[in-house]
C-alpha positions as CSV (number, residue, x, y, z in Angstrom):
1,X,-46.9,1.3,27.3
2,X,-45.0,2.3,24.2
3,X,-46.8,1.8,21.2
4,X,-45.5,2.6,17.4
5,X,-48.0,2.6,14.1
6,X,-46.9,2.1,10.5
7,X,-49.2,2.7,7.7
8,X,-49.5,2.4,3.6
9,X,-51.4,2.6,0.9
10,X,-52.2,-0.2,-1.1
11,X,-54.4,-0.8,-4.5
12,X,-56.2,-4.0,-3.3
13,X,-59.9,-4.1,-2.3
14,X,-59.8,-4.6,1.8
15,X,-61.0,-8.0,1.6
16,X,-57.9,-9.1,-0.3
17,X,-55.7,-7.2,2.0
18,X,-57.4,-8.9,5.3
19,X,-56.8,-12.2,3.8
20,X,-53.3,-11.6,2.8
21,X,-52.2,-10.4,6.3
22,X,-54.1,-13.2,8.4
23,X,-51.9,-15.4,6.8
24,X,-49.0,-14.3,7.8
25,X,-46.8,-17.6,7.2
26,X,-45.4,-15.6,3.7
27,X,-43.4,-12.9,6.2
28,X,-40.3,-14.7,5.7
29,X,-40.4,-14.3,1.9
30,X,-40.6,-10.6,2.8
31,X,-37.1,-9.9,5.8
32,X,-34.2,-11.3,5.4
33,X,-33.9,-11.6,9.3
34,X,-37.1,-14.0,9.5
35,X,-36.3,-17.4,8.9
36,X,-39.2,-19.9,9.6
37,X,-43.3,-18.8,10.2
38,X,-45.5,-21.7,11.3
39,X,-49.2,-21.4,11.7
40,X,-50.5,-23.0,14.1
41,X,-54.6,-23.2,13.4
42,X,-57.2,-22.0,10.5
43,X,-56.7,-17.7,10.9
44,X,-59.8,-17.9,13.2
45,X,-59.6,-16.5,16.9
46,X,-56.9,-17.9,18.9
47,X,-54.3,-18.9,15.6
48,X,-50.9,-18.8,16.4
49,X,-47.7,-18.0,14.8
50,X,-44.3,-19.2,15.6
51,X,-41.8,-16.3,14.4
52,X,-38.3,-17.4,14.1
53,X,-36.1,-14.3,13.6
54,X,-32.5,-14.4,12.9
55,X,-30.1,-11.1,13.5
56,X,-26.0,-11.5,14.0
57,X,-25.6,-14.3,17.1
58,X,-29.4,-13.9,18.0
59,X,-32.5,-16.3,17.1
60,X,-35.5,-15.8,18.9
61,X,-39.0,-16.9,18.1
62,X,-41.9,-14.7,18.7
63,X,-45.2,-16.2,19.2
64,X,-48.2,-14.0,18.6
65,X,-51.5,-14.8,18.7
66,X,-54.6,-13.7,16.8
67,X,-57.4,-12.3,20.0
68,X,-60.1,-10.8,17.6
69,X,-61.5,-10.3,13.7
70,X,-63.4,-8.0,12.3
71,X,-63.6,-8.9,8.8
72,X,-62.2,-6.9,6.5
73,X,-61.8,-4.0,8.9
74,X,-59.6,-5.6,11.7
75,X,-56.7,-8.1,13.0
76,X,-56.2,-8.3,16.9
77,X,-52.9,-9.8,18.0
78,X,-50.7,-10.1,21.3
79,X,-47.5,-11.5,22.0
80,X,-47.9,-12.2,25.8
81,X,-44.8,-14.1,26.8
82,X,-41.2,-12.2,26.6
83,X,-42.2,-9.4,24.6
84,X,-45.7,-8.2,26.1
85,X,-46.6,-6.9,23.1
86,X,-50.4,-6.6,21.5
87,X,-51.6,-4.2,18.4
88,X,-53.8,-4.5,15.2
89,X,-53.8,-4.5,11.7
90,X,-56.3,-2.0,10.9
91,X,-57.7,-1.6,6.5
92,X,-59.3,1.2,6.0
93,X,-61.0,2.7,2.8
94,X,-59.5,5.2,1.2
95,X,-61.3,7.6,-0.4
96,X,-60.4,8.5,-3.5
97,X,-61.9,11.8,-4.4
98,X,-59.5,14.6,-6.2
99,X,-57.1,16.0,-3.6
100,X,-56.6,13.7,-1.2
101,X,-53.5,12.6,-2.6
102,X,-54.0,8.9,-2.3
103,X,-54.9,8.1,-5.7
104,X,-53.8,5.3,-7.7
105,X,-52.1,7.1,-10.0
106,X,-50.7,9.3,-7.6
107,X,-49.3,6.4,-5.1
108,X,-47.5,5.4,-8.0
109,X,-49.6,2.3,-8.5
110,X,-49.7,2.4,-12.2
111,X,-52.3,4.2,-14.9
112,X,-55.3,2.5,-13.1
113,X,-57.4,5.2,-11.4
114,X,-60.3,3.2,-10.7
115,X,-58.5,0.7,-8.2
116,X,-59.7,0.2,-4.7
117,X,-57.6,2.1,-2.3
118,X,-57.1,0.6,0.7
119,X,-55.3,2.0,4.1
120,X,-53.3,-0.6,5.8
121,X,-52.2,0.5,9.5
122,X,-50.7,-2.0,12.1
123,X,-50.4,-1.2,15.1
124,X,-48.0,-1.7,18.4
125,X,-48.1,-1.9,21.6
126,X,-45.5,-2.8,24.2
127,X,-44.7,-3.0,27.8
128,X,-40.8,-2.3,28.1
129,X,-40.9,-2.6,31.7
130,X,-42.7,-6.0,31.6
131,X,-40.2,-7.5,28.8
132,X,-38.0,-10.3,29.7
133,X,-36.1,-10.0,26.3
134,X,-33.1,-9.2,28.7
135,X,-33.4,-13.3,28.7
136,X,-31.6,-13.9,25.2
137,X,-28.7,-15.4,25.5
138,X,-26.0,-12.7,24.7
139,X,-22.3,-13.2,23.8
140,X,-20.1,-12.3,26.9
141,X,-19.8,-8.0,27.2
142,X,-22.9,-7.3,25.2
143,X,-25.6,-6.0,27.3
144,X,-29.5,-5.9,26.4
145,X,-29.6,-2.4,25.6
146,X,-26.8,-2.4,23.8
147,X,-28.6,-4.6,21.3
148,X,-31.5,-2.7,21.4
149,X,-29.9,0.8,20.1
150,X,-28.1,-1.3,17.4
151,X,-32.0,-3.0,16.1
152,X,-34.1,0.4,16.1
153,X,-32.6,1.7,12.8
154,X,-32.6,-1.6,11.5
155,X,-35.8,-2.1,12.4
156,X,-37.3,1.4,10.8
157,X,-35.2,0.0,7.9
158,X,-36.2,-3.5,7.8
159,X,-39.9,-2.4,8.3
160,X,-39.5,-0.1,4.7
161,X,-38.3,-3.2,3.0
162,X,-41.0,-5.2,4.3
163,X,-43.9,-3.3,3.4
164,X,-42.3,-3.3,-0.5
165,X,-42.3,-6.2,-0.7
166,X,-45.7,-7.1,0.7
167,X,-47.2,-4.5,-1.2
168,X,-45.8,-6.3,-4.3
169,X,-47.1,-9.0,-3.7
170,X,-50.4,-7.6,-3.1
171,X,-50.4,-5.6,-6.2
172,X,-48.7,-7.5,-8.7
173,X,-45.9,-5.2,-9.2
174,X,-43.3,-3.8,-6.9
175,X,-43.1,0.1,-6.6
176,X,-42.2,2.4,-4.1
177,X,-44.2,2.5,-0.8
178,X,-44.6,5.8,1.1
179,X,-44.7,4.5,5.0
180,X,-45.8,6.9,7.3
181,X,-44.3,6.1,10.7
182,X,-45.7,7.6,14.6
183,X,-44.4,6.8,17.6
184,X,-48.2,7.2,19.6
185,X,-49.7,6.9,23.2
186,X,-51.7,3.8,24.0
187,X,-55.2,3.5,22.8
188,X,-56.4,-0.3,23.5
């Protein structure tokens, strides 16, 4: 399995950010290339979301599903049809002692030292090999991988922009995010 992780930084206690990404219907506010999220139950356990994306001649819908909580710590998700996909959104404390680096002040989150810190990391996991994205419908000449060299840059990009404008929303103001991105072995 491949599996990539992006994390942040943001000044929200982890119970505000846990709420905030279990419901995950705003994501289209948020990309430019989603066009429709639909929830389909209450964020507990077995919710689903249908994705919509939108890129060039392409629409696809993903459709993950949430397979485990642990409040505020933890999301479990999987995609299993097309994609084979599964990962996490994982809040962490931050600790905020001198030196770190991760200070409120220092991530550029205003004058506010005293703000809750809070590590957001989400995780993903896929099975290349098992993937049936080879199934979209493509114009004549253009192959599968063809589109897939073209999305990974946008995707890294897209990802950025994303996270801004989450984090935004989160905090109340829009600022710069630093994203830390690692392409990593399989853990789950």
């Amino acid at each position: 399995m491949d599996a990539v992780e992006l994390s942040t930084v943001v000044y929200v206690p982890r119970e505000e950010a846990f709420e905030f990404l279990l419901d995950f219907t705003n994501h289209e506010r948020y990309s430019e290339y989603v066009s429709d999220v639909t929830r389909h139950g209450d964020g507990s356990v077995g919710t689903r979301f249908d994705i919509t994306l939108r890129w060039w001649q392409l629409t696809y819908t993903l459709t993950p599903a949430v397979t485990g909580l642990d409040r505020p710590n933890r999301i479990d998700w999987r995609i299993p049809n097309d994609v084979h996909a599964r990962g996490y959104w994982a809040l962490e404390p931050v600790d905020e002692e001198p030196g770190n680096g991760e200070t409120a002040a220092d991530g550029g989150g205003g004058d506010d030292d005293d703000r809750p810190a809070t590590r957001v990391r989400l995780r993903i996991e896929f099975d290349r090999r098992r993937s049936r994205l080879g199934r979209l419908r493509l114009p004549p000449l253009v192959s599968t991988d063809w589109v897939l060299r073209r999305i990974k840059p946008l995707a890294a990009r897209e990802a950025g922009q994303v996270f801004e404008r989450a984090v935004a929303d989160l905090e109340g103001e829009r600022r710069r995010v630093d994203l830390e991105f690692h392409v990593r072995p399989s853990t789950i």
